[in-house]
N, CA and C atoms of all chains as a GROMACS GRO file, in nm:
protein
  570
    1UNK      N    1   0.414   0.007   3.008
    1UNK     CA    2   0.431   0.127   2.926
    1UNK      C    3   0.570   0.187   2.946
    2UNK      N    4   0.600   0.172   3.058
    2UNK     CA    5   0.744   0.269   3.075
    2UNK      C    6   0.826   0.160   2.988
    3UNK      N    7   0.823   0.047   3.017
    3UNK     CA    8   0.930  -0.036   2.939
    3UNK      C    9   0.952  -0.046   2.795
    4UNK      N   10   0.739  -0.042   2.755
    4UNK     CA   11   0.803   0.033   2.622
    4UNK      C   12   0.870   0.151   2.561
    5UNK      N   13   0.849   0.268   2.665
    5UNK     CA   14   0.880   0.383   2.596
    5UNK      C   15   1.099   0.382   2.638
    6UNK      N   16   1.127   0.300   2.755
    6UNK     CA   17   1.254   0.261   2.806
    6UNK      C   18   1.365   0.192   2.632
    7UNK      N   19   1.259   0.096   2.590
    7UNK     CA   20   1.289   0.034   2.477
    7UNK      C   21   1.314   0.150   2.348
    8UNK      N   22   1.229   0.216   2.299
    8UNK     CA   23   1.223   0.352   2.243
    8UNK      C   24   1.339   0.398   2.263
    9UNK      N   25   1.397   0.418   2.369
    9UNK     CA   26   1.504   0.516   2.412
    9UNK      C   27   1.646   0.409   2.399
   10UNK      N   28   1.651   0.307   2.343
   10UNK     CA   29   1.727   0.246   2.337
   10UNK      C   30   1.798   0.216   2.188
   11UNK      N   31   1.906   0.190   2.151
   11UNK     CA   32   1.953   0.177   1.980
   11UNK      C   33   1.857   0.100   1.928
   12UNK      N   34   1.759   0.036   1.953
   12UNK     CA   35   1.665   0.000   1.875
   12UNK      C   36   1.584   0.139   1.792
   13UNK      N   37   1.585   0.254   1.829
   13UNK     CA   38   1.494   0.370   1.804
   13UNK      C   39   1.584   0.333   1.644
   14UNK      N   40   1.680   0.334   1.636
   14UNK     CA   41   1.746   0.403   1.495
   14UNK      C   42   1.755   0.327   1.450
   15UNK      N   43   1.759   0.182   1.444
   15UNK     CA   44   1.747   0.061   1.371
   15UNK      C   45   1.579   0.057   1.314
   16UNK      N   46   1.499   0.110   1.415
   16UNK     CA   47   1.385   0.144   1.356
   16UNK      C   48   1.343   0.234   1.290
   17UNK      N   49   1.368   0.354   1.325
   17UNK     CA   50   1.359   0.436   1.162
   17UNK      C   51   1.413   0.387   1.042
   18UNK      N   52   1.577   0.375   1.099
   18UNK     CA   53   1.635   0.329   0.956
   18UNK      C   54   1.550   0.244   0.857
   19UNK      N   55   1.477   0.129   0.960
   19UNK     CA   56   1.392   0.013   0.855
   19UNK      C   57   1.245   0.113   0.784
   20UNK      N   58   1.234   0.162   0.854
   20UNK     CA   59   1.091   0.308   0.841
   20UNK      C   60   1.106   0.363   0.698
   21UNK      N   61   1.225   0.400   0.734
   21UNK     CA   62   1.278   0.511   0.575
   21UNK      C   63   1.312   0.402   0.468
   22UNK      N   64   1.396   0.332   0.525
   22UNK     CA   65   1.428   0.215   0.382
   22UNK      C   66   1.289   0.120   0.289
   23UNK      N   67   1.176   0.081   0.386
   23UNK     CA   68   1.070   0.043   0.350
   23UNK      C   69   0.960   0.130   0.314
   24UNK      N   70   1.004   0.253   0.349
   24UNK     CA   71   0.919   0.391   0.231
   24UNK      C   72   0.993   0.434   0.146
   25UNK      N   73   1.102   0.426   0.091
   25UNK     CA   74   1.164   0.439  -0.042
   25UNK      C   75   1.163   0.313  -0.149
   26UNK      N   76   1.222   0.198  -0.087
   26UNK     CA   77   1.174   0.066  -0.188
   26UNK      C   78   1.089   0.022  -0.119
   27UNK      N   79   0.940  -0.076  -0.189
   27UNK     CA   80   0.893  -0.137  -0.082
   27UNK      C   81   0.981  -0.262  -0.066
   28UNK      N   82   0.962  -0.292   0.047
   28UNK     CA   83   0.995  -0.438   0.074
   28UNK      C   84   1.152  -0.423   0.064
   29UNK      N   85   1.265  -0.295   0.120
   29UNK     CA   86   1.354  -0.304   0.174
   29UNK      C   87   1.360  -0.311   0.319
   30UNK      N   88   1.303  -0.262   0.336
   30UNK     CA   89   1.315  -0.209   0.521
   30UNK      C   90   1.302  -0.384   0.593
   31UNK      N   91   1.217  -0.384   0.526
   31UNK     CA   92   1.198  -0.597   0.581
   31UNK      C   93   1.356  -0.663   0.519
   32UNK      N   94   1.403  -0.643   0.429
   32UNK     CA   95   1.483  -0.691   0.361
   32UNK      C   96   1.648  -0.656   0.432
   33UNK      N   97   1.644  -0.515   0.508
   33UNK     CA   98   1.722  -0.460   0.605
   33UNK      C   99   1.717  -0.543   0.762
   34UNK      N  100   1.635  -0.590   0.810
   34UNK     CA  101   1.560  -0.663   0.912
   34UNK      C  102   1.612  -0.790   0.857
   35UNK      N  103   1.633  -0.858   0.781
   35UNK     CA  104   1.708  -0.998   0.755
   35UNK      C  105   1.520  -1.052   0.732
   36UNK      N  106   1.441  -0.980   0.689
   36UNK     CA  107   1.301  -1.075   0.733
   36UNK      C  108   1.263  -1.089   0.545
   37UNK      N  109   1.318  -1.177   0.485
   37UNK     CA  110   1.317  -1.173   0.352
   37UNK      C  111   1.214  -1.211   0.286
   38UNK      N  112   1.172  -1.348   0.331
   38UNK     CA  113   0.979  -1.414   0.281
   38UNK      C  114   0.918  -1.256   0.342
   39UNK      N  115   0.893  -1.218   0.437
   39UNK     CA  116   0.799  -1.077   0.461
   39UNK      C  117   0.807  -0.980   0.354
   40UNK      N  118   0.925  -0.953   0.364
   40UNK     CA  119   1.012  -0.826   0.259
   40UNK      C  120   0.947  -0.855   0.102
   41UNK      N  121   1.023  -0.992   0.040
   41UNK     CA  122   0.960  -1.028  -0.048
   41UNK      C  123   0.801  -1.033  -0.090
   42UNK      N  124   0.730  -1.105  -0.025
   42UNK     CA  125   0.612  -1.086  -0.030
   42UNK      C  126   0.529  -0.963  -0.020
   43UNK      N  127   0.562  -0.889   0.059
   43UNK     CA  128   0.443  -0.780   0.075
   43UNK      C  129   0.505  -0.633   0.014
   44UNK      N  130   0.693  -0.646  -0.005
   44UNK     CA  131   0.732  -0.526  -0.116
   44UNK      C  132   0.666  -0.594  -0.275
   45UNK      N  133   0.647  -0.726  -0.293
   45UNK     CA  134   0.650  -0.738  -0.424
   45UNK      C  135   0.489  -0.705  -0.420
   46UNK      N  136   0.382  -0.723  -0.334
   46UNK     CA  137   0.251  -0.703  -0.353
   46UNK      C  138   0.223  -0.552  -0.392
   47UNK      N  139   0.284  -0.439  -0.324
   47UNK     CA  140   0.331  -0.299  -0.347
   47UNK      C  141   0.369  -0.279  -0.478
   48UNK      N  142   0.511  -0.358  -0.560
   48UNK     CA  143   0.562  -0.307  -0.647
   48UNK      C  144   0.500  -0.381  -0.744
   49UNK      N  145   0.393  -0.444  -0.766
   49UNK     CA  146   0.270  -0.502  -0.885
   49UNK      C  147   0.203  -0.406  -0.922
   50UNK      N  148   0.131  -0.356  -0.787
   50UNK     CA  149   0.017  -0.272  -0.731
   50UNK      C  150   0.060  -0.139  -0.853
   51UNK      N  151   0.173  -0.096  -0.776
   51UNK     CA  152   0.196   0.000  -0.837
   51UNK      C  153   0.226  -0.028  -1.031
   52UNK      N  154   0.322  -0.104  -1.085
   52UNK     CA  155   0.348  -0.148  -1.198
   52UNK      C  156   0.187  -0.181  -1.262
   53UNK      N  157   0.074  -0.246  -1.226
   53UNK     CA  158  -0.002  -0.262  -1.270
   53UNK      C  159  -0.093  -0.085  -1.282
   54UNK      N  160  -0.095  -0.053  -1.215
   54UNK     CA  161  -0.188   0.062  -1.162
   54UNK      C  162  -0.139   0.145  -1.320
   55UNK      N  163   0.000   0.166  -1.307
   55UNK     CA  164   0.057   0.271  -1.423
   55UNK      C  165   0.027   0.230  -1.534
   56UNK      N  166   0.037   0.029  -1.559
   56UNK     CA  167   0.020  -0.019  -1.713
   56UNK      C  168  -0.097   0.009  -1.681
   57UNK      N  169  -0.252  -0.004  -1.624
   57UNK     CA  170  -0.380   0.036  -1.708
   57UNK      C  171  -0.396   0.206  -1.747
   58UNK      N  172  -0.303   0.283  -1.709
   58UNK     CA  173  -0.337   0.380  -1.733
   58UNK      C  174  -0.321   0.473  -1.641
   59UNK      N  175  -0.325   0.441  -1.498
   59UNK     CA  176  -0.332   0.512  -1.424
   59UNK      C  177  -0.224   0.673  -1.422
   60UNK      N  178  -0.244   0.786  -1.324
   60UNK     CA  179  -0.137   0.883  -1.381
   60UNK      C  180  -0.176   0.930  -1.152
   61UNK      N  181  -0.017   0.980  -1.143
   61UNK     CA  182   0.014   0.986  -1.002
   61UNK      C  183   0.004   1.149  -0.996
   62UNK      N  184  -0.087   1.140  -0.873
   62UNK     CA  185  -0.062   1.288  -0.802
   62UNK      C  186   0.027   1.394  -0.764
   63UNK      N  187  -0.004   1.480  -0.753
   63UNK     CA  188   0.138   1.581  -0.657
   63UNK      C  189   0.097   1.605  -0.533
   64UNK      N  190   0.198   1.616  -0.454
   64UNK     CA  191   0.149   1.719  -0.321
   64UNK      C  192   0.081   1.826  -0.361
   65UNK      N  193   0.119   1.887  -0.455
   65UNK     CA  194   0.050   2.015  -0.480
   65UNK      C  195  -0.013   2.049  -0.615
   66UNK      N  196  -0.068   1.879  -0.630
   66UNK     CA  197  -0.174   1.920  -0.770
   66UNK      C  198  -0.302   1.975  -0.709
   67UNK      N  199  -0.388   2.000  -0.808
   67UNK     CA  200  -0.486   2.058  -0.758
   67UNK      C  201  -0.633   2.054  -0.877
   68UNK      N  202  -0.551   1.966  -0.989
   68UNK     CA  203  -0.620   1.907  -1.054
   68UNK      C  204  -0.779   1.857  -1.008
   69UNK      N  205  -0.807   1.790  -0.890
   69UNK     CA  206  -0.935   1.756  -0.847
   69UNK      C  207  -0.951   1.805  -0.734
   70UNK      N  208  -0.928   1.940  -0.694
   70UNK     CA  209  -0.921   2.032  -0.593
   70UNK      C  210  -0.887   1.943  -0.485
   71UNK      N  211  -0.979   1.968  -0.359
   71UNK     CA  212  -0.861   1.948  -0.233
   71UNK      C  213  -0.881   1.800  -0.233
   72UNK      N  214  -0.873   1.724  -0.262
   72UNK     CA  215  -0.862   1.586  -0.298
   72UNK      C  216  -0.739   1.527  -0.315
   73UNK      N  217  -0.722   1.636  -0.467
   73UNK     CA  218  -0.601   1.598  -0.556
   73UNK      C  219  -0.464   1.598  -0.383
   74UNK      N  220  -0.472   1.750  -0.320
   74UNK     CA  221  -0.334   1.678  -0.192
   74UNK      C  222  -0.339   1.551  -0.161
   75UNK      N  223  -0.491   1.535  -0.110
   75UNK     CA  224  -0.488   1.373  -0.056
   75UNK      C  225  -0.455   1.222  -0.093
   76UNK      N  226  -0.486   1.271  -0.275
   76UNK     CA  227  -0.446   1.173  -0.336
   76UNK      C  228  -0.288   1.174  -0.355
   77UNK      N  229  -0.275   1.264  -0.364
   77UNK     CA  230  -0.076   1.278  -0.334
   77UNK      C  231  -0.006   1.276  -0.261
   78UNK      N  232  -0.062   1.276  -0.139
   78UNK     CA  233  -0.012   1.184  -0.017
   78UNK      C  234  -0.015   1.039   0.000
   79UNK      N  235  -0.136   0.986  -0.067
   79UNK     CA  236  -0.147   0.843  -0.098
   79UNK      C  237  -0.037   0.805  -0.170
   80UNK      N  238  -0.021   0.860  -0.284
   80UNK     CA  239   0.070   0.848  -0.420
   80UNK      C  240   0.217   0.841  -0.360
   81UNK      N  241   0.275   0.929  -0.253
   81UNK     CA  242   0.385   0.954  -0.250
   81UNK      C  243   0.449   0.844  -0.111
   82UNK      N  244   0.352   0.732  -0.113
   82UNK     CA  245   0.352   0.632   0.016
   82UNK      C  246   0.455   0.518  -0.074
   83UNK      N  247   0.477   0.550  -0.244
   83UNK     CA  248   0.553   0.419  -0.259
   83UNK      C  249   0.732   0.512  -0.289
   84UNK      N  250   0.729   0.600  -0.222
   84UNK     CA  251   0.837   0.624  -0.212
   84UNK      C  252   0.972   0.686  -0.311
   85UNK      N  253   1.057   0.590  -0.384
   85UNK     CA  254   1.124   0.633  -0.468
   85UNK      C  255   1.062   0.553  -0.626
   86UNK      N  256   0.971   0.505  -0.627
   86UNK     CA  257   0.891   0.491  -0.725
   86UNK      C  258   0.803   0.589  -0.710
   87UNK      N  259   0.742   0.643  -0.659
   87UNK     CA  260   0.716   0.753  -0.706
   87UNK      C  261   0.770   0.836  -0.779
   88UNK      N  262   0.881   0.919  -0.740
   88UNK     CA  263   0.992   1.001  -0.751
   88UNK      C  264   1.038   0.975  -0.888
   89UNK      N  265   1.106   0.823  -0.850
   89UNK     CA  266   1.142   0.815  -1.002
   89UNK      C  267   1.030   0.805  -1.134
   90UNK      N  268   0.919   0.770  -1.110
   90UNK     CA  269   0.803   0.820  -1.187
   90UNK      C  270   0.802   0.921  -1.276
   91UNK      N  271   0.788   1.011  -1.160
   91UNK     CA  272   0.782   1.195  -1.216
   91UNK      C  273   0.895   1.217  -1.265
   92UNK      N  274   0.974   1.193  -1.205
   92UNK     CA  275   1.123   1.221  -1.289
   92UNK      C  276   1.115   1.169  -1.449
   93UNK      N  277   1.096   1.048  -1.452
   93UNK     CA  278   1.073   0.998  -1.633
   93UNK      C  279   0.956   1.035  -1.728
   94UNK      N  280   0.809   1.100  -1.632
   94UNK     CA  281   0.736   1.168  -1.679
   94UNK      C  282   0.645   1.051  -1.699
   95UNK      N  283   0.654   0.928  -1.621
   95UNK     CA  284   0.582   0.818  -1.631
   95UNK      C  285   0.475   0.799  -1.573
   96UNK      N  286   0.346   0.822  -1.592
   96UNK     CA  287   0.235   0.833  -1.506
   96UNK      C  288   0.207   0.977  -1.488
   97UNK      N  289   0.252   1.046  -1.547
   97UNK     CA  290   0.233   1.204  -1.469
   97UNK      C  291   0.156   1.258  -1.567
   98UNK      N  292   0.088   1.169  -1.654
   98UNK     CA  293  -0.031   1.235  -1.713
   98UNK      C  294  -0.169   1.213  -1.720
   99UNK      N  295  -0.286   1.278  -1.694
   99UNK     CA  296  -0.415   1.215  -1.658
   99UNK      C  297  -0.440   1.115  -1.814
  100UNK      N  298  -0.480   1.052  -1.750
  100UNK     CA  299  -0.522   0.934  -1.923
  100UNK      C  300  -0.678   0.907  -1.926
  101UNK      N  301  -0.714   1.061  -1.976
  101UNK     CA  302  -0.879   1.058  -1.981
  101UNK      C  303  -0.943   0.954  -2.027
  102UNK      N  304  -0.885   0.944  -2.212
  102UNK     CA  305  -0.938   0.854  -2.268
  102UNK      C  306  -0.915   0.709  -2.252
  103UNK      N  307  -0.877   0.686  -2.137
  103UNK     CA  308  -0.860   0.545  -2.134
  103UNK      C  309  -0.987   0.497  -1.989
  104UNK      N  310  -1.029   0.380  -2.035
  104UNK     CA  311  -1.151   0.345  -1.956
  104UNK      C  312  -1.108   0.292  -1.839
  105UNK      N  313  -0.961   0.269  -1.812
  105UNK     CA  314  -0.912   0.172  -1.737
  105UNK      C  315  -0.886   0.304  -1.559
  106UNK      N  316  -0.848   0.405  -1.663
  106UNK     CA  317  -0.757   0.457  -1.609
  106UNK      C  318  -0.783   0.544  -1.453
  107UNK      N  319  -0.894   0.541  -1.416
  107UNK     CA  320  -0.950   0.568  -1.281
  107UNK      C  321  -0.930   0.431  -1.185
  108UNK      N  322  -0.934   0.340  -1.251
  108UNK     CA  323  -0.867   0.221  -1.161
  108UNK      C  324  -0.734   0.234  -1.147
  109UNK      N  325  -0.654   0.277  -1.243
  109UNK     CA  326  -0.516   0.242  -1.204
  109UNK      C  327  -0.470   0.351  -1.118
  110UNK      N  328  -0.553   0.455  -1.089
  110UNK     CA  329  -0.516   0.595  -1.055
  110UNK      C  330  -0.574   0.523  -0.842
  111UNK      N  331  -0.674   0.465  -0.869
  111UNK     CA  332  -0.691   0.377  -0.738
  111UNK      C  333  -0.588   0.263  -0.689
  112UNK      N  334  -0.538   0.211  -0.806
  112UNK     CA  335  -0.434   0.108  -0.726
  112UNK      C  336  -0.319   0.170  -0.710
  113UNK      N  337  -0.277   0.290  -0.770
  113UNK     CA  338  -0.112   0.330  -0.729
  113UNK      C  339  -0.196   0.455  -0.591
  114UNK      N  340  -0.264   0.475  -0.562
  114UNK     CA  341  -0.302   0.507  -0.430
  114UNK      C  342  -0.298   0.418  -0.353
  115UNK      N  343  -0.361   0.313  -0.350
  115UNK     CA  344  -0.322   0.164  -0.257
  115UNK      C  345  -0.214   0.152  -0.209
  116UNK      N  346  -0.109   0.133  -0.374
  116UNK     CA  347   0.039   0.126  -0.301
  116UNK      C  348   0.083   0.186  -0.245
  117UNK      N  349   0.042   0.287  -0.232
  117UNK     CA  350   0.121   0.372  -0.121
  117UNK      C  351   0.051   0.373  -0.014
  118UNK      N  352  -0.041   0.356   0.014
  118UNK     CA  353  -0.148   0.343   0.132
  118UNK      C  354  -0.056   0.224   0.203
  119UNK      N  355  -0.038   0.120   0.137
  119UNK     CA  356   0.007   0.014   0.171
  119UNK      C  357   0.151   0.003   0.220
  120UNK      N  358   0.233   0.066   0.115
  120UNK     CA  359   0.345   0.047   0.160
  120UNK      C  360   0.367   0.173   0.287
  121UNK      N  361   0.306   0.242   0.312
  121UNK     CA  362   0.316   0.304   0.443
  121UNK      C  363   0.261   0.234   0.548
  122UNK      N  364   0.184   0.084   0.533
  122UNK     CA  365   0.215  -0.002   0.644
  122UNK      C  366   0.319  -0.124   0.637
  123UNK      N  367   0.379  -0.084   0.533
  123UNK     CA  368   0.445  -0.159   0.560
  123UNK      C  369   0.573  -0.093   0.611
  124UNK      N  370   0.619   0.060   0.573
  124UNK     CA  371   0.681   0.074   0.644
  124UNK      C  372   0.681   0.115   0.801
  125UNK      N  373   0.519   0.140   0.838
  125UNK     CA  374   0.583   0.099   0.988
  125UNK      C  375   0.570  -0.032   1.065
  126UNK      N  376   0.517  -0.125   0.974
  126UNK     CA  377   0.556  -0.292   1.023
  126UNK      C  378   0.676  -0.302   1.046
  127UNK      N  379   0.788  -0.265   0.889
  127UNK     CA  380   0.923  -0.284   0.944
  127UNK      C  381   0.974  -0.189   1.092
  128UNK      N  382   0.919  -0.062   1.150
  128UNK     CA  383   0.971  -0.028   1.238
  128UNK      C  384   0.923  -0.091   1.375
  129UNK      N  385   0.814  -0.145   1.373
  129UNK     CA  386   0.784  -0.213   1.472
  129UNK      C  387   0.850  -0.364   1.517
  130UNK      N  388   0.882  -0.409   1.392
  130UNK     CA  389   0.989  -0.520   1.428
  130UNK      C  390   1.125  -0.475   1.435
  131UNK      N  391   1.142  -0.409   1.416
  131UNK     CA  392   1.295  -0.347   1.403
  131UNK      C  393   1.298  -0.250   1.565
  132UNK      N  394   1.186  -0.234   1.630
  132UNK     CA  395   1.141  -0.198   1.769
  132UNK      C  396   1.113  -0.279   1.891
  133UNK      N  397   1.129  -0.445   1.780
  133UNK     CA  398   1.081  -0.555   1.909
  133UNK      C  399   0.961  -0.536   1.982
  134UNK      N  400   0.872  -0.449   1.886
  134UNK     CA  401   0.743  -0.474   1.907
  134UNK      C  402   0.601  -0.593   1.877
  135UNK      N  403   0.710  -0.673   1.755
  135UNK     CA  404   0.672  -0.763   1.704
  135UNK      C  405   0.751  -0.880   1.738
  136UNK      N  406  -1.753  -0.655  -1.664
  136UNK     CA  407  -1.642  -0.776  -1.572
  136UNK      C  408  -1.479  -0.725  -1.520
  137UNK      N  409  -1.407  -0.633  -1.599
  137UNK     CA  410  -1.307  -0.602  -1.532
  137UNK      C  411  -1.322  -0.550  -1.397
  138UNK      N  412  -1.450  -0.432  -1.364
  138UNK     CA  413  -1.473  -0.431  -1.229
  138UNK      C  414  -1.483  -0.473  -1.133
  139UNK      N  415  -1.503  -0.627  -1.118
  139UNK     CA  416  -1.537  -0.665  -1.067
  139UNK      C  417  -1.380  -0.737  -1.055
  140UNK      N  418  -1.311  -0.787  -1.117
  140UNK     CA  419  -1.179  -0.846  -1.131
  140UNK      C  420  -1.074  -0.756  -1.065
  141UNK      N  421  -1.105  -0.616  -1.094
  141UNK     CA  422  -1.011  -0.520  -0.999
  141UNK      C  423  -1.066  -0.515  -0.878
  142UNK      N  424  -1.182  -0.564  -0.827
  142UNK     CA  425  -1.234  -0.570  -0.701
  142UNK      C  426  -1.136  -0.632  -0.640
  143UNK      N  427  -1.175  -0.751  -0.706
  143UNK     CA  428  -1.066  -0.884  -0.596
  143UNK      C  429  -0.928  -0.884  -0.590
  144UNK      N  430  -0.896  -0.792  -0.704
  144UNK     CA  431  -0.748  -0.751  -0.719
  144UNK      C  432  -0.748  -0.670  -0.589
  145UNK      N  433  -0.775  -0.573  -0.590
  145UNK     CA  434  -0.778  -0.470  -0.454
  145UNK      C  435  -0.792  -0.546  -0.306
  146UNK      N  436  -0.872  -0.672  -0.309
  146UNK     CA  437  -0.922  -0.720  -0.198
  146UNK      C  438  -0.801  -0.809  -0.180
  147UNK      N  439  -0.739  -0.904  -0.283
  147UNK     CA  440  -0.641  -0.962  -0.237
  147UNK      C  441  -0.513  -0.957  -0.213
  148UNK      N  442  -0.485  -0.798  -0.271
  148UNK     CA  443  -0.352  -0.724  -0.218
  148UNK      C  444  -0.368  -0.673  -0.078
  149UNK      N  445  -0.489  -0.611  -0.056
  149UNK     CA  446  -0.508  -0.574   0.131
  149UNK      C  447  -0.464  -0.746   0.159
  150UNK      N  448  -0.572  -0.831   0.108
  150UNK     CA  449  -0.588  -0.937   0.235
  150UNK      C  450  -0.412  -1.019   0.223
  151UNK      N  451  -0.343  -0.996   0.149
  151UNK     CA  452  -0.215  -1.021   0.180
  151UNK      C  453  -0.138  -0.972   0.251
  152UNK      N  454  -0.149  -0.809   0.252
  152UNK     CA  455  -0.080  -0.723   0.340
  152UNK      C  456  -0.124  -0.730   0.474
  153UNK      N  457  -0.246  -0.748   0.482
  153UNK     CA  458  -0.289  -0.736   0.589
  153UNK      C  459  -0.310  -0.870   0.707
  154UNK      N  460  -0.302  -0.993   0.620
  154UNK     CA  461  -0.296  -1.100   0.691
  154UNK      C  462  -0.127  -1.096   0.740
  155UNK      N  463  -0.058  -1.068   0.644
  155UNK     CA  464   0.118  -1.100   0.678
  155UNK      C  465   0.152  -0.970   0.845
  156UNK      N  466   0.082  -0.887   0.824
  156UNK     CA  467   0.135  -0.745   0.925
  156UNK      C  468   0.008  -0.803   1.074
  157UNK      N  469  -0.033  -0.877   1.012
  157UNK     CA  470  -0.172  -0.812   1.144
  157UNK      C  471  -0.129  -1.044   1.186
  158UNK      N  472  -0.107  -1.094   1.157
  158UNK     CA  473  -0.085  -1.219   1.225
  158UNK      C  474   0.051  -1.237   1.198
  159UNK      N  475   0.071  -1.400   1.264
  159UNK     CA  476   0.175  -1.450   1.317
  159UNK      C  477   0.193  -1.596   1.285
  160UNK      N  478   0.243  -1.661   1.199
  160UNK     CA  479   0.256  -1.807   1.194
  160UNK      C  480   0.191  -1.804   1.062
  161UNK      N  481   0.255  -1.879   0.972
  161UNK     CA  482   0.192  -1.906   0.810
  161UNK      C  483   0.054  -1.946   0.870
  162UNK      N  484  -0.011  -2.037   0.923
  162UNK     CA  485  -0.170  -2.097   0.896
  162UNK      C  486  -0.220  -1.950   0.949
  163UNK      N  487  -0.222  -1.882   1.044
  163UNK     CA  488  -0.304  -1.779   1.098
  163UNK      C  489  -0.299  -1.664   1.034
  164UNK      N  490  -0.171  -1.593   0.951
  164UNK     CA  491  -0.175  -1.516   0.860
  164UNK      C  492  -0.291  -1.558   0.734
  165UNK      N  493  -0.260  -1.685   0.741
  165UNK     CA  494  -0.334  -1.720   0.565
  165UNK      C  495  -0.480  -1.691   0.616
  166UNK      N  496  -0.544  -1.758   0.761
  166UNK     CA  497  -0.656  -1.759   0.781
  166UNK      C  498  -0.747  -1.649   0.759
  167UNK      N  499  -0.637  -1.507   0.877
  167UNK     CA  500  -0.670  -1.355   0.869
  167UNK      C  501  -0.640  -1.299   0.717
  168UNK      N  502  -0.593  -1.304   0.606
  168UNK     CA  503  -0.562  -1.263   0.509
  168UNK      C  504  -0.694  -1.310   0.424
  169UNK      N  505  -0.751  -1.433   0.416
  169UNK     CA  506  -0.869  -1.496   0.369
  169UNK      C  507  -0.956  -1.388   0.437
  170UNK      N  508  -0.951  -1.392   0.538
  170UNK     CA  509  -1.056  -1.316   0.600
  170UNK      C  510  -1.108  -1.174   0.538
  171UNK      N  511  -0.988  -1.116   0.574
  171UNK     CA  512  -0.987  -0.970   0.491
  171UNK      C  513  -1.053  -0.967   0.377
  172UNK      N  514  -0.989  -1.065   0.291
  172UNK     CA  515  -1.009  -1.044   0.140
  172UNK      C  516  -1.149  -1.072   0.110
  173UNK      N  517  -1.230  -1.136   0.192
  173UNK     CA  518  -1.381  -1.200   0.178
  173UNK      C  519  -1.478  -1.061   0.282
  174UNK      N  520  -1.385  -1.016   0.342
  174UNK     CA  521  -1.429  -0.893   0.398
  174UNK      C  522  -1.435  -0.792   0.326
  175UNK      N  523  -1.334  -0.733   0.258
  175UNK     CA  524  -1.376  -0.662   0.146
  175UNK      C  525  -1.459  -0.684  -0.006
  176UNK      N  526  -1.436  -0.849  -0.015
  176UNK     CA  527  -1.565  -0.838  -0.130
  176UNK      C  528  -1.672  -0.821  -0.080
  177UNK      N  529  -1.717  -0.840   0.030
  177UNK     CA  530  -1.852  -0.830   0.069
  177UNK      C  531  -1.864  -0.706   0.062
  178UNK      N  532  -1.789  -0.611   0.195
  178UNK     CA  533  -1.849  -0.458   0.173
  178UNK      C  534  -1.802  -0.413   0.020
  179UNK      N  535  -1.793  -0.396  -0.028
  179UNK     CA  536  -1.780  -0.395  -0.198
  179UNK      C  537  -1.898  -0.404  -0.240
  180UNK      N  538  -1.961  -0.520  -0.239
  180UNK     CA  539  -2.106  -0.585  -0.292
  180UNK      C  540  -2.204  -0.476  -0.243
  181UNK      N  541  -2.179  -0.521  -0.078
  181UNK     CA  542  -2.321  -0.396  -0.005
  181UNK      C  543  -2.296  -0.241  -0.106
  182UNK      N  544  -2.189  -0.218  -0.066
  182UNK     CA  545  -2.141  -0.051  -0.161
  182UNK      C  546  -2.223  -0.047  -0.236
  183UNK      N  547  -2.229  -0.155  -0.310
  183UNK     CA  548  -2.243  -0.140  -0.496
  183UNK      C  549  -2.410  -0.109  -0.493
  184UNK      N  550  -2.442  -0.216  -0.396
  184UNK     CA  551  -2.573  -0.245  -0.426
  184UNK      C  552  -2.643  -0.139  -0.355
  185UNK      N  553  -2.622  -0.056  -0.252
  185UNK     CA  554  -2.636   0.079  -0.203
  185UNK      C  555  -2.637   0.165  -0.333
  186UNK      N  556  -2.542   0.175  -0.345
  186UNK     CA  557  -2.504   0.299  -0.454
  186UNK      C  558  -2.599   0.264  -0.582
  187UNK      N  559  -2.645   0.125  -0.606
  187UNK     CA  560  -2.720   0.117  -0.740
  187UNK      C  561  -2.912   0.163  -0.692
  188UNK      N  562  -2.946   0.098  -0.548
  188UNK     CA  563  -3.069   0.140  -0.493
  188UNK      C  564  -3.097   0.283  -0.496
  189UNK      N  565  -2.992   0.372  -0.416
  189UNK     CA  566  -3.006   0.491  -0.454
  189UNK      C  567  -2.982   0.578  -0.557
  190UNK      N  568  -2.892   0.558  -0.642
  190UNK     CA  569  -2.942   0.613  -0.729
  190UNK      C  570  -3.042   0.585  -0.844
   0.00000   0.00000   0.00000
């Protein structure tokens, strides 16, 4: 234990955030920062489907501070806000940011762009754990 | 039928993520990633079939 927390305290700490933050803004940079490219590739592109699919059936993304499905709606916007600058840039174009009642699809897609972000928040701390030589 | 197609959709994006982060070596990732993904169709199934008994 001391050696891990010794390691922690070492320039690995900031090589590991750095991969932390970069793999919660794109998925599948922070691996891609790490030189770990089949990883990066694979499991940012499983994220950036997730999400691309989720929005084409319909799906529409949360806020931190919607409140649309009362105290839920935070939770689901913490999920939502796990894919980072797809998110962001989302709301910014007004893409997904509307509930799509009439569509039958659209409670699924509102579940898979929660995924992605569920997901890509392990993936960004996979990349910090290798970027920690924990892996 | 799409429900059931977004099932495995859901099951085989975990069991990818989750075989690649949680193992080590292409055969043992693929093994644990299979795993997952047959892990979540199942509890899926039980869910369903719960949720259809009771109500």
């Amino acid at each position: 234990m001391v050696a891990d927390i010794q390691k922690l305290n070492d320039g690995t700490t900031e090589r590991g955030w750095t991969a932390l933050v970069l793999a919660w803004l794109v998925p599948g940079l922070g691996h891609f920062y790490l030189r770990q490219f089949k990883r990066g590739a694979v499991m940012g592109g499983v994220v950036w489907f997730l999400f691309m699919f989720g929005l084409a059936v319909g799906g529409h993304l949360y806020g931190l501070f919607d409140s649309s499905s009362g105290f839920l709606s935070y939770i689901f916007g913490f999920f939502d806000l796990g894919t980072g600058l797809l998110y962001f840039a989302s709301r910014v174009l007004g893409v997904g940011s509307v509930e799509q009642a009439q569509s039958s699809m659209a409670e699924y897609g509102n579940v898979l762009l929660m995924l992605a972000g569920l997901l890509n928040y392990l993936l960004a701390l996979d990349a910090f754990d290798l970027a920690s030589g924990r892996k | 039928m799409w429900h059931f197609s977004l099932m495995l959709l859901y099951a085989a994006a975990a069991g990818v993520i989750f075989g690649v982060i949680g193992r080590e070596g292409f055969r043992a990732q693929l093994t644990y990633g299979a795993k997952v993904f047959v892990e979540f169709i199942a509890v899926g199934m039980i869910l369903a079939w719960l949720m259809y008994l009771i109500t």
